[in-house]
C-alpha positions as CSV (number, residue, x, y, z in Angstrom):
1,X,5.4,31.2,-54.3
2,X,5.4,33.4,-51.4
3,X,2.6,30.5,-49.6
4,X,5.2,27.7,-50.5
5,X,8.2,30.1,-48.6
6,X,5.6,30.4,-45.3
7,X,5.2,26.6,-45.3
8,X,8.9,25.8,-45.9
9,X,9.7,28.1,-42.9
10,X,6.8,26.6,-40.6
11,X,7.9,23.0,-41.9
12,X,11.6,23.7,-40.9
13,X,10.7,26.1,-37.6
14,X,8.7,22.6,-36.3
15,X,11.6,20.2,-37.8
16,X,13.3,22.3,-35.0
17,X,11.5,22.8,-32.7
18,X,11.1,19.3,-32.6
19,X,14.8,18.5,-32.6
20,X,14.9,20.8,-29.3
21,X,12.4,19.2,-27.7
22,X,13.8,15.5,-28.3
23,X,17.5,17.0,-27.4
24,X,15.8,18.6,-24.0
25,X,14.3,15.3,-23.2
26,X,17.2,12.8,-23.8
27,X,19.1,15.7,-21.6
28,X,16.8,15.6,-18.8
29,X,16.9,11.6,-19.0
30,X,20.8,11.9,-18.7
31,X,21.1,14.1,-16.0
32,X,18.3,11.7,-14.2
33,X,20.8,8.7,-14.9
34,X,23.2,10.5,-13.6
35,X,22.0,11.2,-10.2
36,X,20.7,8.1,-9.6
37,X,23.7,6.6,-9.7
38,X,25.7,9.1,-7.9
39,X,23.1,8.5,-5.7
40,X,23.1,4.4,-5.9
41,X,27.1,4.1,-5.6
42,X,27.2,7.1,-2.4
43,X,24.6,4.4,-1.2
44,X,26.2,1.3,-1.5
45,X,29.4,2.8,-0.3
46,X,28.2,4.3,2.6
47,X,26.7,0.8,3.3
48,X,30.2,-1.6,2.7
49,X,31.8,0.9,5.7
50,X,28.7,0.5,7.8
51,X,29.4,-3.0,7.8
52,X,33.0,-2.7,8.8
53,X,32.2,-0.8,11.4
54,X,29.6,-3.0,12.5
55,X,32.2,-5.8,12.7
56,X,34.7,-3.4,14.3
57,X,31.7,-2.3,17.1
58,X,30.7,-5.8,17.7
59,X,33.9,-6.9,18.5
60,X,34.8,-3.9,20.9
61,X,31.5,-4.0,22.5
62,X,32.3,-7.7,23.6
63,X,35.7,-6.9,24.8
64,X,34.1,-4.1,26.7
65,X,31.4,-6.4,28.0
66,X,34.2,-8.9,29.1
67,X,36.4,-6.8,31.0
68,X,33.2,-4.6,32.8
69,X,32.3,-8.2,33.8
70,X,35.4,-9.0,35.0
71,X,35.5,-5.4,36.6
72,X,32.2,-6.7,38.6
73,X,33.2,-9.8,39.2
74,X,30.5,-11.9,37.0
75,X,31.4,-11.5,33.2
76,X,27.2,-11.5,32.5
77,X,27.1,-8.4,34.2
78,X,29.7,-6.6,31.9
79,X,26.9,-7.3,29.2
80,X,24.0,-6.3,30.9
81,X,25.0,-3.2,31.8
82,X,26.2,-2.6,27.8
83,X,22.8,-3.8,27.3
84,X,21.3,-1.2,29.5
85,X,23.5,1.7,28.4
86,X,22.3,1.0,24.9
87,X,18.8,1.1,25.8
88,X,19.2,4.4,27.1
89,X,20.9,5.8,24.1
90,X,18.4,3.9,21.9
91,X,15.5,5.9,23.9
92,X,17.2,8.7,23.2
93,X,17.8,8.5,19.6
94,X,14.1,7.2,19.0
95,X,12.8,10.5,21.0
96,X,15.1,12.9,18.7
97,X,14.8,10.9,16.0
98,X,13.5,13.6,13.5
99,X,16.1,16.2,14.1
100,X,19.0,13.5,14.6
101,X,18.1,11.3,11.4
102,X,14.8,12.3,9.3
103,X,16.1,15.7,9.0
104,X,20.0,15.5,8.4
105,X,19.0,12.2,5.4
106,X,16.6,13.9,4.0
107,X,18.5,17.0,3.4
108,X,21.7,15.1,2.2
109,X,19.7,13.1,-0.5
110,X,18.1,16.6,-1.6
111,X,21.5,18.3,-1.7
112,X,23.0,15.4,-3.9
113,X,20.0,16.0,-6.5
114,X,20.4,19.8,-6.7
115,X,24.4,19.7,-7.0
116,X,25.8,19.4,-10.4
């Protein structure tokens, strides 16, 4: 009798443990889901206002380009010297590239995995 009670209370102890462990799992799956798709919507809206304000930087870039080139007196030259100022700030960003970009991104995507 007292055998049969040990097993009973090792058969029910692993029916448990068991149920933990599958519990713990689909929780960890969740909370996976979860963050990938915080992760996958701050994405894809972060990406829709890029675009506007792509649009929006296009279109004051060539209005900028128009009247420097009318400030010059040839309306190429507005543009080239956008082009050139660009180019400079382009060099700039590429030489500080880790601590302006690789480091801030990298951060932000860790910080939105280790809030809850």
């Amino acid at each position: 009798m007292e055998k049969e009670h040990h097993t009973n209370v090792l058969e029910s102890l692993f029916d448990k443990t068991t149920d933990y462990l599958q519990t713990r799992a689909e929780l960890v799956k969740l909370k996976a889901i979860k963050k990938s798709s915080e992760l996958a919507s701050g994405l894809v809206s972060k990406l829709i206002l890029s675009v506007f304000l792509l649009i929006f930087l296009m279109v004051f870039n060539i209005g900028l380009g128009l009247w420097l080139g009318e400030l010059l007196h040839k309306t190429y030259y507005g543009f080239f010297a956008l082009a050139g100022f660009y180019l400079i700030v382009g060099l700039i960003v590429y030489a500080s590239r880790r601590k302006l970009l690789k480091g801030p991104i990298t951060d932000s995507i860790i910080r939105k995995f280790h809030n809850n």
